[in-house]
C-alpha positions in Angstrom: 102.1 114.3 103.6 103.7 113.7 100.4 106.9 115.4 100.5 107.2 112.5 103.9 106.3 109.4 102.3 109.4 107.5 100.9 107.6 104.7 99.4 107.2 105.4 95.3 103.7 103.1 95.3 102.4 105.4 98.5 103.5 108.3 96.4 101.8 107.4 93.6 98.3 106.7 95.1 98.2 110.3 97.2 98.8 111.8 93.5 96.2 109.6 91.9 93.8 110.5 94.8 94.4 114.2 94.5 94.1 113.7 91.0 90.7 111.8 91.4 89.2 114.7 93.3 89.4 116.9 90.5 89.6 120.3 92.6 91.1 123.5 90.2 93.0 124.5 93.8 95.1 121.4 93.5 96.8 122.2 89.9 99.3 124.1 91.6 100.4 121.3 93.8 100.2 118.7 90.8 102.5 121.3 88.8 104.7 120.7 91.7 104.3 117.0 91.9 105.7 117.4 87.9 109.3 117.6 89.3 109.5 115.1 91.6 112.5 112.4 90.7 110.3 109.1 90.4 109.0 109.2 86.9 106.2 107.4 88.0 105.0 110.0 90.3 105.4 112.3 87.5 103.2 110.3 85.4 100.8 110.5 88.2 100.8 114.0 88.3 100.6 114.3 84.5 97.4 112.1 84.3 95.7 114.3 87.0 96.4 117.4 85.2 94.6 116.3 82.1 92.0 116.3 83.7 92.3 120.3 83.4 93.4 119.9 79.5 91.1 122.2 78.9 92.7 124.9 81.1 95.5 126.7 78.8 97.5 127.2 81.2 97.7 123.7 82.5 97.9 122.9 78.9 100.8 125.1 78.1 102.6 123.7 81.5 102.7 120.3 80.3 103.9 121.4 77.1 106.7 123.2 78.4 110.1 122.5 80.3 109.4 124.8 82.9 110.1 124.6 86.1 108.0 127.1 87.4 104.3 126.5 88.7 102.4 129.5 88.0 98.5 128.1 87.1 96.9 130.8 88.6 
C-alpha cells in the first residue's frame, strides 16, 4: 500500500499508523521506510522506531548509515 501512494501527507499517516501500533514485526518495514526520498516520511519512520529505543538493534540502526535492514 505504501510503496503505491504518491501523496507525501498519505505517506506519512500509513507510517505514523504503523508506527502507532507498536508491533516488534513491523521494525523491519520501518527500517525500510528509513530510505525512502521524502524526508518527512523518514522522520515518520524514525519516530516510530523509538518506540523500540530500547531494542539495540533498532538503536544501533538509527545510529548508523546503513542501508541494510537486518532487526531480526
Amino acid at each position: 500500500m505504501l510503496g503505491r501512494e504518491t501523496h507525501s501527507k498519505v505517506k506519512r499517516e500509513i507510517v505514523s499508523a504503523i508506527g502507532r501500533v507498536r508491533n516488534p514485526k513491523n521494525k523491519e518495514i520501518l527500517c525500510t521506510i528509513l530510505q525512502d526520498a521524502d524526508p518527512k516520511i523518514v522522520y515518520q519512520a524514525i519516530r516510530a522506531l523509538l518506540v523500540f529505543k530500547n531494542d539495540q538493534k533498532v538503536e544501533q540502526h538509527l545510529k548508523s548509515n546503513s542501508a541494510e535492514c537486518n532487526l531480526q
